[in-house]
Each structure stands twice: as structure tokens, then as C-alpha cells.
C-alpha positions as CSV (number, residue, x, y, z in Angstrom):
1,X,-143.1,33.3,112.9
2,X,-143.8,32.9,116.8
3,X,-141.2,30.6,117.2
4,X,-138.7,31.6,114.5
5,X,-138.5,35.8,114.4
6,X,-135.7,36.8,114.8
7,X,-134.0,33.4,114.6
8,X,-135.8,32.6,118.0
9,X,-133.6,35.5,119.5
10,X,-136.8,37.0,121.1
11,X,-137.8,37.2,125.2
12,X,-140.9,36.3,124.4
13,X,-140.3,33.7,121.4
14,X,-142.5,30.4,121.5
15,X,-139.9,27.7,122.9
16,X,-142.1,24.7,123.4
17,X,-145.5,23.4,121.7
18,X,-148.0,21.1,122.9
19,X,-149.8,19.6,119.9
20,X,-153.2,17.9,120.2
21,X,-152.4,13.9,119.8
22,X,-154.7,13.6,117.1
23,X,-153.6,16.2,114.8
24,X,-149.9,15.8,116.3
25,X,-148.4,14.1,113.3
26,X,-149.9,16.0,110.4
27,X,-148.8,19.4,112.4
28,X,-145.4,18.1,112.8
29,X,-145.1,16.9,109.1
30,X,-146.1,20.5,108.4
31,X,-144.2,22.0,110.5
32,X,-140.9,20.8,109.2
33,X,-141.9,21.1,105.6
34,X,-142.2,25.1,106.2
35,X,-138.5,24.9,108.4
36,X,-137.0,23.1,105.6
37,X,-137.7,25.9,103.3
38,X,-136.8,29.1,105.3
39,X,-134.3,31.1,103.4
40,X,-131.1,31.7,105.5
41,X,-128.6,34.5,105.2
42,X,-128.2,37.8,105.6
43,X,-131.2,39.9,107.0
44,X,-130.5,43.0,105.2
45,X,-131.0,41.1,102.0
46,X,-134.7,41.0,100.6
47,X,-136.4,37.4,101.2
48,X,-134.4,36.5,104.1
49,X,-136.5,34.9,106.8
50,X,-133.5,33.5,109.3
51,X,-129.9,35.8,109.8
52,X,-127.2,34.4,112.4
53,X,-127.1,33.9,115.6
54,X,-125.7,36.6,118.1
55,X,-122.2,35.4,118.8
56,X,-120.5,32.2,119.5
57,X,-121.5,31.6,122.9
58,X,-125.0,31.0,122.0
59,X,-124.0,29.1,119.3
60,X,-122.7,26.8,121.7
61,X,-125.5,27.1,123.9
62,X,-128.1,26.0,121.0
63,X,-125.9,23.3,120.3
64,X,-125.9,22.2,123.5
65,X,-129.4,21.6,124.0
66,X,-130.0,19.9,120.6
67,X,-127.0,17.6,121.4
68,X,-128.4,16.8,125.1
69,X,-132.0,16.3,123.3
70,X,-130.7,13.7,121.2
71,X,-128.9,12.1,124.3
72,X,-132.2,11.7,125.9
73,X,-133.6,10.2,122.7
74,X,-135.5,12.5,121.1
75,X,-135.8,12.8,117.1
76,X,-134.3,16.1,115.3
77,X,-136.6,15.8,111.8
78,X,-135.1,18.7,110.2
79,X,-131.8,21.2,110.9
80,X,-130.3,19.9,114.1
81,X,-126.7,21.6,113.6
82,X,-124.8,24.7,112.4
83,X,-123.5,26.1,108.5
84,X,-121.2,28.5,107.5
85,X,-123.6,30.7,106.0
86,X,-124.6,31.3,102.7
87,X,-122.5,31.0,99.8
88,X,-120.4,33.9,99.2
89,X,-121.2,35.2,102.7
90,X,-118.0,36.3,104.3
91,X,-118.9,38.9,106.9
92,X,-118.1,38.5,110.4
93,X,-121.2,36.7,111.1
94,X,-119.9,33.6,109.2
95,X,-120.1,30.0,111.0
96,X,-123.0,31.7,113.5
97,X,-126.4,30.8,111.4
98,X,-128.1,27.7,113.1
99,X,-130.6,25.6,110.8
100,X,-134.0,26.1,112.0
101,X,-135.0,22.4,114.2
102,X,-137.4,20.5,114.7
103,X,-137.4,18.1,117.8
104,X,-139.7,15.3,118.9
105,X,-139.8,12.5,121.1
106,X,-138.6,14.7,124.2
107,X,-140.6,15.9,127.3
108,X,-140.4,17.8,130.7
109,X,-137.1,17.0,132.1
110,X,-134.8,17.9,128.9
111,X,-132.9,20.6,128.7
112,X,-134.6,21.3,125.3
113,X,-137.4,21.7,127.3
114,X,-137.0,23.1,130.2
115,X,-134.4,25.8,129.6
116,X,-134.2,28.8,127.2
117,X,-132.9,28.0,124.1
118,X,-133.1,31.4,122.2
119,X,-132.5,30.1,119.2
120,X,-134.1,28.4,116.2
121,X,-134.9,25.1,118.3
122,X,-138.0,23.9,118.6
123,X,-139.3,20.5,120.5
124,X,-143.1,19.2,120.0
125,X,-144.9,17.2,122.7
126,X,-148.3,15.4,122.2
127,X,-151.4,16.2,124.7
128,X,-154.3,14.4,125.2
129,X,-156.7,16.9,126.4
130,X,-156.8,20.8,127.6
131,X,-156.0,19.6,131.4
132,X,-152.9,18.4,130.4
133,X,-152.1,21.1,128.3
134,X,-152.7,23.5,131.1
135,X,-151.1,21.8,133.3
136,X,-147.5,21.2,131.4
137,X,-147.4,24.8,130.2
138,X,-147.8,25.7,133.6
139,X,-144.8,23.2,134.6
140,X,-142.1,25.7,134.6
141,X,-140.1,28.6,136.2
142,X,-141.0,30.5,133.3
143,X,-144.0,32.9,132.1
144,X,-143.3,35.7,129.9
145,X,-145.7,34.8,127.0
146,X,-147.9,31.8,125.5
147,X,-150.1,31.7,123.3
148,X,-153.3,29.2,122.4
149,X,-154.3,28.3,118.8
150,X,-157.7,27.1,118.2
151,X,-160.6,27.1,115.6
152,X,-162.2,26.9,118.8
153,X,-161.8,30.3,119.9
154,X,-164.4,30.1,123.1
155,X,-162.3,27.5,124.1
156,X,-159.0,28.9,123.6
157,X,-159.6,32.3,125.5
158,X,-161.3,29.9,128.5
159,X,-157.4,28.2,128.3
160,X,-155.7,31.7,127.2
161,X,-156.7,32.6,131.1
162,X,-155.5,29.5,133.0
163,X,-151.7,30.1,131.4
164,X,-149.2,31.7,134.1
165,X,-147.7,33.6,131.6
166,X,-147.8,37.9,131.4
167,X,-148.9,38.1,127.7
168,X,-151.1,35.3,126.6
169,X,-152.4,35.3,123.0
170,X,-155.3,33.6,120.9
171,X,-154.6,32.5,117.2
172,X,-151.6,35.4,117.4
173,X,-148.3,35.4,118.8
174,X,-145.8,38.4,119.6
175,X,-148.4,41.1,118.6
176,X,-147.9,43.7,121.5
177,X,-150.7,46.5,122.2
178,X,-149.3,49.3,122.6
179,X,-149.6,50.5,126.5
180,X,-150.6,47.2,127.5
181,X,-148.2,46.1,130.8
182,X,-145.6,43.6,129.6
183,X,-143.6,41.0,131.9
184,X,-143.5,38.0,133.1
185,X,-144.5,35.5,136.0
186,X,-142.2,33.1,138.0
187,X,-138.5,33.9,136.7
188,X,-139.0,35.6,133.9
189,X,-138.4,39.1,135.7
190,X,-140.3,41.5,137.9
191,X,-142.6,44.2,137.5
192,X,-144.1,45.4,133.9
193,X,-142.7,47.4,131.2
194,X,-144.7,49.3,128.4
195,X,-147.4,51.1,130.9
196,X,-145.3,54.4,131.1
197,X,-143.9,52.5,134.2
198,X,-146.6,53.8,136.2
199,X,-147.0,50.0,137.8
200,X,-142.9,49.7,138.8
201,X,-142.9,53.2,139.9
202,X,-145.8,51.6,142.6
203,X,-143.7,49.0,143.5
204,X,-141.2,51.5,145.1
205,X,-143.2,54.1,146.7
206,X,-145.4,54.2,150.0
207,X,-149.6,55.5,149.9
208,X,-150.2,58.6,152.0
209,X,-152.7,60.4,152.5
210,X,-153.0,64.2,152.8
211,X,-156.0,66.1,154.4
212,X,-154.8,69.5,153.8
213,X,-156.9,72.8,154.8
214,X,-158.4,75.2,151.9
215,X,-156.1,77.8,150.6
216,X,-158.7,81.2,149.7
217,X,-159.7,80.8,146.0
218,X,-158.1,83.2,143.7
219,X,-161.5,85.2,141.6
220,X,-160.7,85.1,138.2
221,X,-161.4,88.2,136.5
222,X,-163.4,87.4,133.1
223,X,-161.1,87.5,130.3
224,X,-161.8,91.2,127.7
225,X,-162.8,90.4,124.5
226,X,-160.3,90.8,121.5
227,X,-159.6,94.0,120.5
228,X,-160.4,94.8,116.5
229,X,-158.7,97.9,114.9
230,X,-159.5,99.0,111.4
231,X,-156.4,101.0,110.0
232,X,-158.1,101.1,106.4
233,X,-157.9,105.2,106.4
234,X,-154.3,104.9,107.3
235,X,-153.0,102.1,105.5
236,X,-151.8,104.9,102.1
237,X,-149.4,106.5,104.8
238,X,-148.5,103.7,106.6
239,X,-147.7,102.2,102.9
240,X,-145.3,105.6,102.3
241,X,-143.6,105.0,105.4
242,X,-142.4,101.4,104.9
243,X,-140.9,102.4,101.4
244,X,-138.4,103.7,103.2
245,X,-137.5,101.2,104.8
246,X,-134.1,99.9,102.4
247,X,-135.3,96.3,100.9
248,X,-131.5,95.2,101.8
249,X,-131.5,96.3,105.4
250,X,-133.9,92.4,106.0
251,X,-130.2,91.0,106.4
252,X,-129.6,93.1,109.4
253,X,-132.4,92.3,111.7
254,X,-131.5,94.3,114.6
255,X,-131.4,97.2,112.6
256,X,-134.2,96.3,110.1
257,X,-136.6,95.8,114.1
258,X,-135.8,98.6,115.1
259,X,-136.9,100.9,111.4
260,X,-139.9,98.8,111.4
261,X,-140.9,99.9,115.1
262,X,-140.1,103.3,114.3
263,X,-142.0,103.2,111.6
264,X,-145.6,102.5,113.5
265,X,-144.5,104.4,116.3
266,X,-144.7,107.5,114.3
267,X,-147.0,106.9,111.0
268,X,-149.8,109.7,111.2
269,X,-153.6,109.6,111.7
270,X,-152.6,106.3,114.0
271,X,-155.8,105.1,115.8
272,X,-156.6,105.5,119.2
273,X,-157.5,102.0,118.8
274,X,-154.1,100.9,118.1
275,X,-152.6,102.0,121.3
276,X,-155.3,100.9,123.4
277,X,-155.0,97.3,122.2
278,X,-151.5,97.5,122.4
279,X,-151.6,98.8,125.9
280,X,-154.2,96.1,127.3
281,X,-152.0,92.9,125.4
282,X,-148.9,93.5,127.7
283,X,-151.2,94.2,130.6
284,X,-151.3,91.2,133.0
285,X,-155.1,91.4,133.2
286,X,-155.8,92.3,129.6
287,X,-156.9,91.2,126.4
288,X,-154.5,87.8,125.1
289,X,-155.0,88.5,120.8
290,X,-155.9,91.6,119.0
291,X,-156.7,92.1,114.9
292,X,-155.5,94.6,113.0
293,X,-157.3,95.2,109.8
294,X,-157.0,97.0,106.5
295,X,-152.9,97.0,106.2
296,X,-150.9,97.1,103.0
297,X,-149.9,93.4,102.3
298,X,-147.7,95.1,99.4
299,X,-145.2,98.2,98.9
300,X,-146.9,98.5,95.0
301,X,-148.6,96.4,92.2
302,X,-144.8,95.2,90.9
303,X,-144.1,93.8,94.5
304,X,-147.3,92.0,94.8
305,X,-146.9,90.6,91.4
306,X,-142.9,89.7,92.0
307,X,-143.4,88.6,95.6
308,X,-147.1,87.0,96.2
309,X,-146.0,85.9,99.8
310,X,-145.2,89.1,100.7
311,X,-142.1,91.9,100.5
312,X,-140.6,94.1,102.9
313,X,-144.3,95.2,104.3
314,X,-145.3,91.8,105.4
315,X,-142.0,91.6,107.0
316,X,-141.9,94.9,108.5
317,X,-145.2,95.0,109.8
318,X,-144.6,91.4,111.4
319,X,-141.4,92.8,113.5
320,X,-143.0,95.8,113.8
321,X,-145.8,94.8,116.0
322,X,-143.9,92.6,118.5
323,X,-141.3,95.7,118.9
324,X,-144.0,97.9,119.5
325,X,-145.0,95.4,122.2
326,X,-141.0,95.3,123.7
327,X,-140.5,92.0,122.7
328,X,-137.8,90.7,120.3
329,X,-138.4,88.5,117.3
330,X,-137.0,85.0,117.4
331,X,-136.9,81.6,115.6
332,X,-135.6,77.7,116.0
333,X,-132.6,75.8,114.8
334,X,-133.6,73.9,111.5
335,X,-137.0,75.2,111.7
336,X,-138.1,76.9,108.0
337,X,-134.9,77.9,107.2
338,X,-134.5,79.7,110.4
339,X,-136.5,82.4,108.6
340,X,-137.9,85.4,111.6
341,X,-140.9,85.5,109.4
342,X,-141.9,82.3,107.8
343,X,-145.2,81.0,106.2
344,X,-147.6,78.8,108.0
345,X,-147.7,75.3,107.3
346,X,-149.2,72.0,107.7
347,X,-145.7,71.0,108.5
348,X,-145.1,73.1,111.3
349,X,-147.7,72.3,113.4
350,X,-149.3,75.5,114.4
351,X,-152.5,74.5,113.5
352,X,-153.8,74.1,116.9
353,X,-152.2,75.0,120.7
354,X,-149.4,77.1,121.5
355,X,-146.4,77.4,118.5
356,X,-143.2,76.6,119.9
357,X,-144.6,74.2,122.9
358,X,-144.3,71.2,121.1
359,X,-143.2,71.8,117.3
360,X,-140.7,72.1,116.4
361,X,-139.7,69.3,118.6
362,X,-137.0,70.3,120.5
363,X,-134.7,67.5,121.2
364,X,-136.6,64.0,119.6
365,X,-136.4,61.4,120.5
366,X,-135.8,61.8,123.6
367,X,-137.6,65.0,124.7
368,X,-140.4,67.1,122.7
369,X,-141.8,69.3,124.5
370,X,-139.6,72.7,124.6
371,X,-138.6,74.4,128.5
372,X,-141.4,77.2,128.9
373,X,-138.8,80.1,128.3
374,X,-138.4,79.0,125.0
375,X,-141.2,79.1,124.1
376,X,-142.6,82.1,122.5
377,X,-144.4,85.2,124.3
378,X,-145.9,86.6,121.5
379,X,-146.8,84.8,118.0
380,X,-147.6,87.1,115.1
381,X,-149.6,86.1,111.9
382,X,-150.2,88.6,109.1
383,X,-152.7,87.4,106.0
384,X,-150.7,88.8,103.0
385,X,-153.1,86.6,100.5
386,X,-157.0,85.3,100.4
387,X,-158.6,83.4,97.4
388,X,-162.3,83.0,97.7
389,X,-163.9,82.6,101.8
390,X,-161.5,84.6,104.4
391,X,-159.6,82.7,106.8
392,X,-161.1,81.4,109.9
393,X,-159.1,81.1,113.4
394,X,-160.5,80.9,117.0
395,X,-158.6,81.5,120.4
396,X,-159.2,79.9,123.9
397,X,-158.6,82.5,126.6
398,X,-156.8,80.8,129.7
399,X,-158.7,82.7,132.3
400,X,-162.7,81.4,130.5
401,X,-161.2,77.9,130.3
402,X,-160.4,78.2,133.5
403,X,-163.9,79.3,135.2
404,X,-166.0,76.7,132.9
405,X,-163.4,73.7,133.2
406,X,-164.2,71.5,136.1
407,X,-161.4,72.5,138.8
408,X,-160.9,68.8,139.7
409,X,-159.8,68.4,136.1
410,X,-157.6,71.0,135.7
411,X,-156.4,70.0,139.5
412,X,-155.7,66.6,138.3
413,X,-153.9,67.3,134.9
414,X,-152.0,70.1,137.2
415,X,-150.4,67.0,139.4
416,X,-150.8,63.9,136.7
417,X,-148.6,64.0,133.6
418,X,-149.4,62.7,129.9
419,X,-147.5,61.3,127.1
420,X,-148.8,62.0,123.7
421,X,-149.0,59.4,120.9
422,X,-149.2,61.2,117.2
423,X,-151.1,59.0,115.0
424,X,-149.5,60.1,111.8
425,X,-145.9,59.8,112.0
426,X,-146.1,56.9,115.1
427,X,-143.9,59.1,117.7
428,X,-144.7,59.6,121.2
429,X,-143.6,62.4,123.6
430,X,-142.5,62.7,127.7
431,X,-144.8,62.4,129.8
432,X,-145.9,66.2,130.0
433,X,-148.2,67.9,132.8
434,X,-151.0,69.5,130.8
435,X,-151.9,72.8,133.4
436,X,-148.9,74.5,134.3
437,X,-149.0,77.8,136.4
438,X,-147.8,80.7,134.9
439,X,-145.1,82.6,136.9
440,X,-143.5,86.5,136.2
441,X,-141.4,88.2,137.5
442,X,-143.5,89.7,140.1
443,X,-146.5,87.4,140.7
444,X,-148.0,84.2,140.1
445,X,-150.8,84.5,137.5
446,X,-154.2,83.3,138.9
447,X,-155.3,81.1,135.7
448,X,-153.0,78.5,134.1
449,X,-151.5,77.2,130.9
450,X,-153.6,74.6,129.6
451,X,-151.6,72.8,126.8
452,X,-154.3,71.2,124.6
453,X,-153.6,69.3,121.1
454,X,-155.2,68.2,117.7
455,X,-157.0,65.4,117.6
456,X,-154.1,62.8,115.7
457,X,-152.2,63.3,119.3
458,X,-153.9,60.3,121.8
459,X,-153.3,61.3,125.5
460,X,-151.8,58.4,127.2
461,X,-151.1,57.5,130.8
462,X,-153.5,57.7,134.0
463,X,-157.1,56.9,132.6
464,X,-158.5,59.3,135.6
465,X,-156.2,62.0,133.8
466,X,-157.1,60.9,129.9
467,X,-161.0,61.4,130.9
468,X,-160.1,65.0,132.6
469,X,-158.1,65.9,129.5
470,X,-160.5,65.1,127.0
471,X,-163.6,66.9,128.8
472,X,-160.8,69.9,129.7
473,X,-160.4,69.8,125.5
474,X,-164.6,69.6,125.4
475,X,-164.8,72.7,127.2
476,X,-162.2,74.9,125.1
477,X,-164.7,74.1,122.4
478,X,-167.1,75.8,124.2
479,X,-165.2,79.0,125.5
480,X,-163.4,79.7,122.3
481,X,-163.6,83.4,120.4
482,X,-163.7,83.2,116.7
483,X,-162.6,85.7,113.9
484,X,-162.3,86.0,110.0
485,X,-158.8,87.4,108.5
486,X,-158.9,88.8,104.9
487,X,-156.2,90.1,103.0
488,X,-154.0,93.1,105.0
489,X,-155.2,91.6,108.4
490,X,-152.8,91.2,111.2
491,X,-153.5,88.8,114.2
492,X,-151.5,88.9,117.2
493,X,-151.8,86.4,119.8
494,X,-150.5,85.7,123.9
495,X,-149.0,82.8,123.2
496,X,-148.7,82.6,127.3
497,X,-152.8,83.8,127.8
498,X,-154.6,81.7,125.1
499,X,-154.5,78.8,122.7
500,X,-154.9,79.3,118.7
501,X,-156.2,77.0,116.6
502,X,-156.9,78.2,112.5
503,X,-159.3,77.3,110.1
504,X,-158.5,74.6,107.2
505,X,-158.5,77.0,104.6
506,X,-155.5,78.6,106.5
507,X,-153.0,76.3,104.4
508,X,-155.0,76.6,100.9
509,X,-152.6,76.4,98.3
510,X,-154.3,79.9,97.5
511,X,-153.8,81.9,100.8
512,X,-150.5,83.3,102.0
513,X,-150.0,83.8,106.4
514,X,-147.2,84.9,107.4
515,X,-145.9,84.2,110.6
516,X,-144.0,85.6,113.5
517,X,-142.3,84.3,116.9
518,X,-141.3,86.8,119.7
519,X,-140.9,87.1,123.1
520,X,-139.5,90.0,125.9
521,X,-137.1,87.2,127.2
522,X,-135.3,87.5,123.8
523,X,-133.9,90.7,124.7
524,X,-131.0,89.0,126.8
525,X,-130.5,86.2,124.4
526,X,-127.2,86.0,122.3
527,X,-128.9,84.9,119.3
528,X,-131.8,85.2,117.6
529,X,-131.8,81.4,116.4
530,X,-132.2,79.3,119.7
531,X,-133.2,75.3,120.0
């Protein structure tokens, strides 16, 4: 397979073997044996080990070498020449598959040998000891990859390290880890790929050094606690008052928004409490998530049994809330059915961090991580179902992260980006910069965005940055507020001021949460439904 994936059509393909003489012959006899009996044709079709070769030029090439290997008297013991294909294989590709060759009898000085082949062509030479062996694999322009294959394996790694060659394997061949620098020596290119290019970024930029004087530290004001609100002795009224509230008017949102703000702007016996935490949230300084408890999750007994995950009430509170707090309610292209008010999921990632910041991804492959403006201001959750044990959730106010975090850390992850690898679906992200500073209108907020992820997303890049990520994480375990949410409970978080992370039991086939996405940005969009 080292020699022969992809037909040979691989940079870092074996293209030349140095057998020990006294297991040369029964390796060679092997050898061919297995090349006589690889399966040629096309490589969509199951069982297929060899396809064709690129195009006619490096048919020719191939050719080429094999015929100028025979010229200098070396043996072709199996394939040594072209086919047509398989039968009944007319596709374009036809007359381009090469048989897979064997060539002995050859050494340093034939083409075979000392050029690249890239093809299914491979020549055996006989060594006598590990000098030599050293020594001829070293005998070339070339050094993208080797590899050394030995029961042995002391002895292989001690020859592994005298190769000139940018990968070198043991008893393996063509298995890449992933982040490890990949490139070659001598002619076989410059620089290293496969390191988030931190290495060929170096080669192009000059060292300097900054001794810069000490701007006045900015005191960071304690964050408030979260604000809890019991609305239990209103909830009857409150219940009256979104009756009214025509189940057909969910189609018009703007006009739906603005009878659901009316609504708890002017629903009676409404708590002191209500305003106060509503007044602290948009202040800069204030609180960054507030609970409000005891709310209807249903209109009546017939909508709860009709509509478990919630009617008109869910929904109304939901949009409600984040007009009451002058911001408009928002969702994503293709993201749960572009539904404003959508249930929380496993599948949309707002488990843990800031919703919108990363999931939905918001143009993959090539970039995840949404612009700041889009993501939301304000994020909304409303428990309209609990079996059993309420649900758990926990915040991390920016402001304590930022007094207990070590301000080298956050420093560094302010200047050093990270990639992100996800573990469970294999995809990685931009390098992102973790600690962002938050910027108004007016001012420049003195305690940054930290964006922090679940476990299943590996931090990659800078190790000096990795190790000041994962002890910034450390510390969010540390500072975090924790709360319970029971049936009727609405949660309201700063998507800009804190990180949210919920309990497991948050996704329970048994529990209903109901989710919202709004900002005060979203009053000058178009639409409603953005990227």
C-alpha cells in the first residue's frame, strides 16, 4: 500500500526499496506474488485496489522509465507495460491503467531510480548492512518521506533518524498525524505544510522586540449576581392576557412582537422585581442573565395536551421578553426550520458557549465562526416541560473570568489565534482569537469576550496558547453561577456578558426548552432570517 495507493500517484509514495541481501529473494518473490494479484479497474467500483493513471503524459513518463530500466539491464518480474483497462471499461480513462511492476537488477544511476516515477513502478536493490542502507537512501536530491521496516524496532527508529527525509516512519507508511509539519528536504520543496502554517509564516517575517510602557489598568467592577423573579401570584392574569393574543397572528411576527410586548408591559400586579432586572440587563455594568419563575407554559389543559412543546404562551412570552428589552428576535438560514422560537437540541450546539458564535456554522468549510454582529445579543430559553429532577444550567460572567483568569492568558489568547478540531464529526475551524474586546457604540467595555467550547472541540495551534486556553477554561469552572429551571421558568441570558452552558438533562427526551435569539442590532436589519 506504501508504494501502490493511489496507483503510486502520491508525493510521498515509496519509490525505491532497499532489501536486506539475505531475505532479498524471498521478499521479492513475495512481493510480486501480491502485484500479480491487484485488481485493476475502476476505483469507484468495490474491490478495486489500482484505477488509471492521470493522463497520457504520465503514461508516457512511466513508460519511459521501465523501458530505460530494461536498457540498463535490469529484470521487470511482473507488469512492466500498459492495458486498455478492464473489460467492458469504456470511459475516458481507457488505455491509461499501468500494470503494477516489479524491477530488479537496477541501482543508483537509472532513471528508475533516481527520478520520480509516480506511478505503479517499483525497483528493489539488495543491502548488505544498515550503513549502506543509510547511506543509498540518503543518495539523492530527494526527501519527502521514507520509511524503515523492522522486527527490530530499536534498530529501526536508531535508522528512522539518520534518513534525510521530512516524514520518516517505522513499520508504517503514509500515516500522517494530524498537525505534525509535513515537507521535504533537498528538492522536494520548502518549508512545512499541516502546522496551521505557523512555520512558513516565520520564514517570511522579521523578530522584533517591543518594550512598551504600562497603559493604567481598567478596575473591573465585580459582576451582580443574577436576578430571580417569582411571578407565581401573577402568572392567572398574565395567562388572561395572552389569550388574547389571536393564535394566527404567529405568521406575522412583527405584529405578533409587538402584542406580546404589549402584553407584559401592561399585565397587572407586575413585580417590582421584573423591572428592576430588566433595567440592570441592558445596563452596561449590570447583571448578564436573569430567571423568571412561575409563568404559564400553557393557555389551558387542551393546549397543553394538543401542544406539549408549547402554544402561543411559550411563544409569546419568548418574544416578549427580548422586546421588552428593545431588542428584535432573529434566526439563521437553514437553522431549525428558520423557526424565531425553536427547541433546544443536541444538534444545535447550544449546549455550552455563546449560541450563534460558532453553530450554526456560518459558511463551512471554509469559515465557522460567525462576524460578532451576527451573533446574538440576547438568547432566551423558556422551560415549557420537566419530567422528574429540574433542569440544571450554569453562566460564566465575563467580568469574574476576567479578575480570576491569569491576565497573561487572557493577554496571550487576546493576540494568538486557535483552530478548533471537533472530535465527533472530524471538522476543524479558522484559526479564531479566543478574547476579543467588546466595543459599543459609546465605549470600549473593560472585560472581554472569552469564547470557550465543549470538551469534543481540541484547541489547536501555538502550544503557549493551547496551555493558556485550557487553564482560562479551568478557571470558568471555578467562577460559574449555577441555577435550576422547572416548568414555567424563563432564563434570559447576555449572550455578549457571559457564557451558558446547560445541564444534560436539558435534552431529555422528557423536557421541553424553548429557545430564543435576539439582538438590538436586528432593528435595522431587512430580515429576520440572516446567515
Amino acid at each position: 500500500r506504501g508504494a501502490f495507493f493511489n496507483n503510486g500517484q502520491t508525493c510521498c509514495a515509496i519509490k525505491r526499496l532497499f532489501v536486506h541481501k539475505n531475505i532479498f529473494d524471498e521478499f521479492v518473490k513475495a512481493l510480486t506474488a501480491r502485484a500479480r494479484r491487484a485488481k485493476i479497474g475502476n476505483g469507484l467500483n468495490e474491490g478495486v485496489e489500482l484505477g488509471p493513471l492521470a493522463n497520457n503524459d504520465q503514461l508516457r513518463h512511466v513508460s519511459e522509465l521501465v523501458a530505460s530500466a530494461r536498457a540498463d539491464g535490469g529484470r521487470v518480474l511482473c507488469g512492466g507495460g500498459a492495458v486498455a483497462g478492464p473489460p467492458g471499461d469504456e470511459g475516458s480513462n481507457t488505455g491509461l491503467f499501468y500494470l503494477p511492476t516489479i524491477v530488479v537488477g537496477i541501482e543508483e544511476g537509472s532513471r528508475l531510480v533516481d527520478e520520480e516515477q509516480f506511478g505503479p513502478v517499483v525497483p528493489v536493490m539488495p543491502f548488505e548492512d544498515d550503513a549502506e542502507a543509510v547511506r543509498r537512501a540518503n543518495s539523492t536530491v530527494f526527501g519527502l518521506g521514507g520509511s524503515v521496516w523492522s522486527r527490530d524496532v530499536a534498530r529501526a527508529n536508531e535508522m528512522a533518524n539518520q534518513l534525510r527525509a521530512g516524514t520518516v516512519w517505522v513499520n508504517r507508511h503514509c500515516e500522517f498525524i494530524r498537525n505534525a509539519p509535513f515537507g521535504g528536504f533537498g528538492s522536494s520543496g520548502i518549508g512545512r505544510a499541516g502546522d496551521l502554517a505557523m512555520r512558513d509564516l516565520n520564514e517570511y517575517t522579521e523578530t522584533k522586540t517591543l518594550v512598551l510602557g504600562r497603559l493604567p489598568k481598567k478596575v473591573l467592577a465585580g459582576p451582580p449576581p443574577a436576578e430571580e423573579v417569582d411571578l407565581k401570584r401573577a402568572a392567572d392574569a398574565l395567562c388572561k392576557k395572552l389569550a388574547l393574543i389571536p393564535e394566527n397572528l404567529w405568521s406575522d411576527a412583527d405584529a405578533f412582537e409587538e402584542q406580546a410586548k404589549e402584553v407584559l408591559r401592561v399585565f397587572p400586579f407586575r413585580p417590582l422585581g421584573l423591572k428592576k432586572a430588566m433595567d440592570s440587563f441592558m445596563d452596561s455594568a449590570g447583571i448578564s442573565s436573569f430567571v423568571l419563575r412561575g409563568l404559564p407554559t400553557h393557555l389551558s389543559e387542551v393546549d397543553a395536551n394538543n401542544s406539549p412543546d408549547g402554544d402561543v404562551a411559550s411563544k409569546a412570552l419568548l418574544v416578549g421578553v427580548a422586546a421588552m428589552l428593545e431588542a428584535r428576535a432573529f434566526t439563521y438560514t437553514g437553522h431549525c426550520e428558520e423557526a424565531l422560537v425553536h427547541k433546544l437540541s443536541l444538534d444545535a450546539d447550544e449546549l455550552y458557549g455563546r449560541s450563534g458564535r460558532f453553530c450554526p456554522s456560518f459558511d463551512a468549510p471554509r469559515r465557522y465562526c460567525r462576524p460578532e454582529e451576527r451573533v446574538p445579543e440576547i438568547v432566551a430559553a423558556f422551560c415549557v416541560r420537566v419530567s422528574g429532577q429540574p433542569v440544571t444550567f450554569t453562566t460564566v460572567d465575563y467580568r469574574a473570568l476576567a479578575q480570576a483568569a491569569d491576565k497573561e492568558d487572557l493577554e496571550c489568547l487576546r493576540r494568538t489565534p486557535l483552530s478548533f478540531f471537533d472530535t465527533e464529526t472530524g471538522q476543524r475551524t479558522e484559526p479564531v482569537h479566543v478574547v476579543t474586546d467588546m466595543v459599543t457604540d459609546t465605549e470600549e467595555l473593560p472585560f472581554p469576550i472569552v469564547d470557550l467550547r465543549r470538551d469534543r472541540f481540541e484547541p489547536e495551534g501555538s502550544q503557549v496558547a493551547i496551555d493558556a486556553y485550557l487553564r482560562v477554561r479551568k478557571v470558568s469552572g471555578q467562577v460559574c453561577e449555577g441555577f435550576e429551571l422547572r416548568a414555567g421558568d424563563l432564563v434570559v441570558f447576555h449572550n455578549k456578558r457571559c457564557l451558558h452552558s446547560w445541564g444534560p438533562r436539558a435534552i431529555d427526551g422528557d423536557t421541553c426548552i424553548q429557545v430564543l435569539h435576539a439582538s438590538r442590532i436586528a432593528m435595522t436589519w431587512d430580515t429576520r432570517v440572516v446567515k
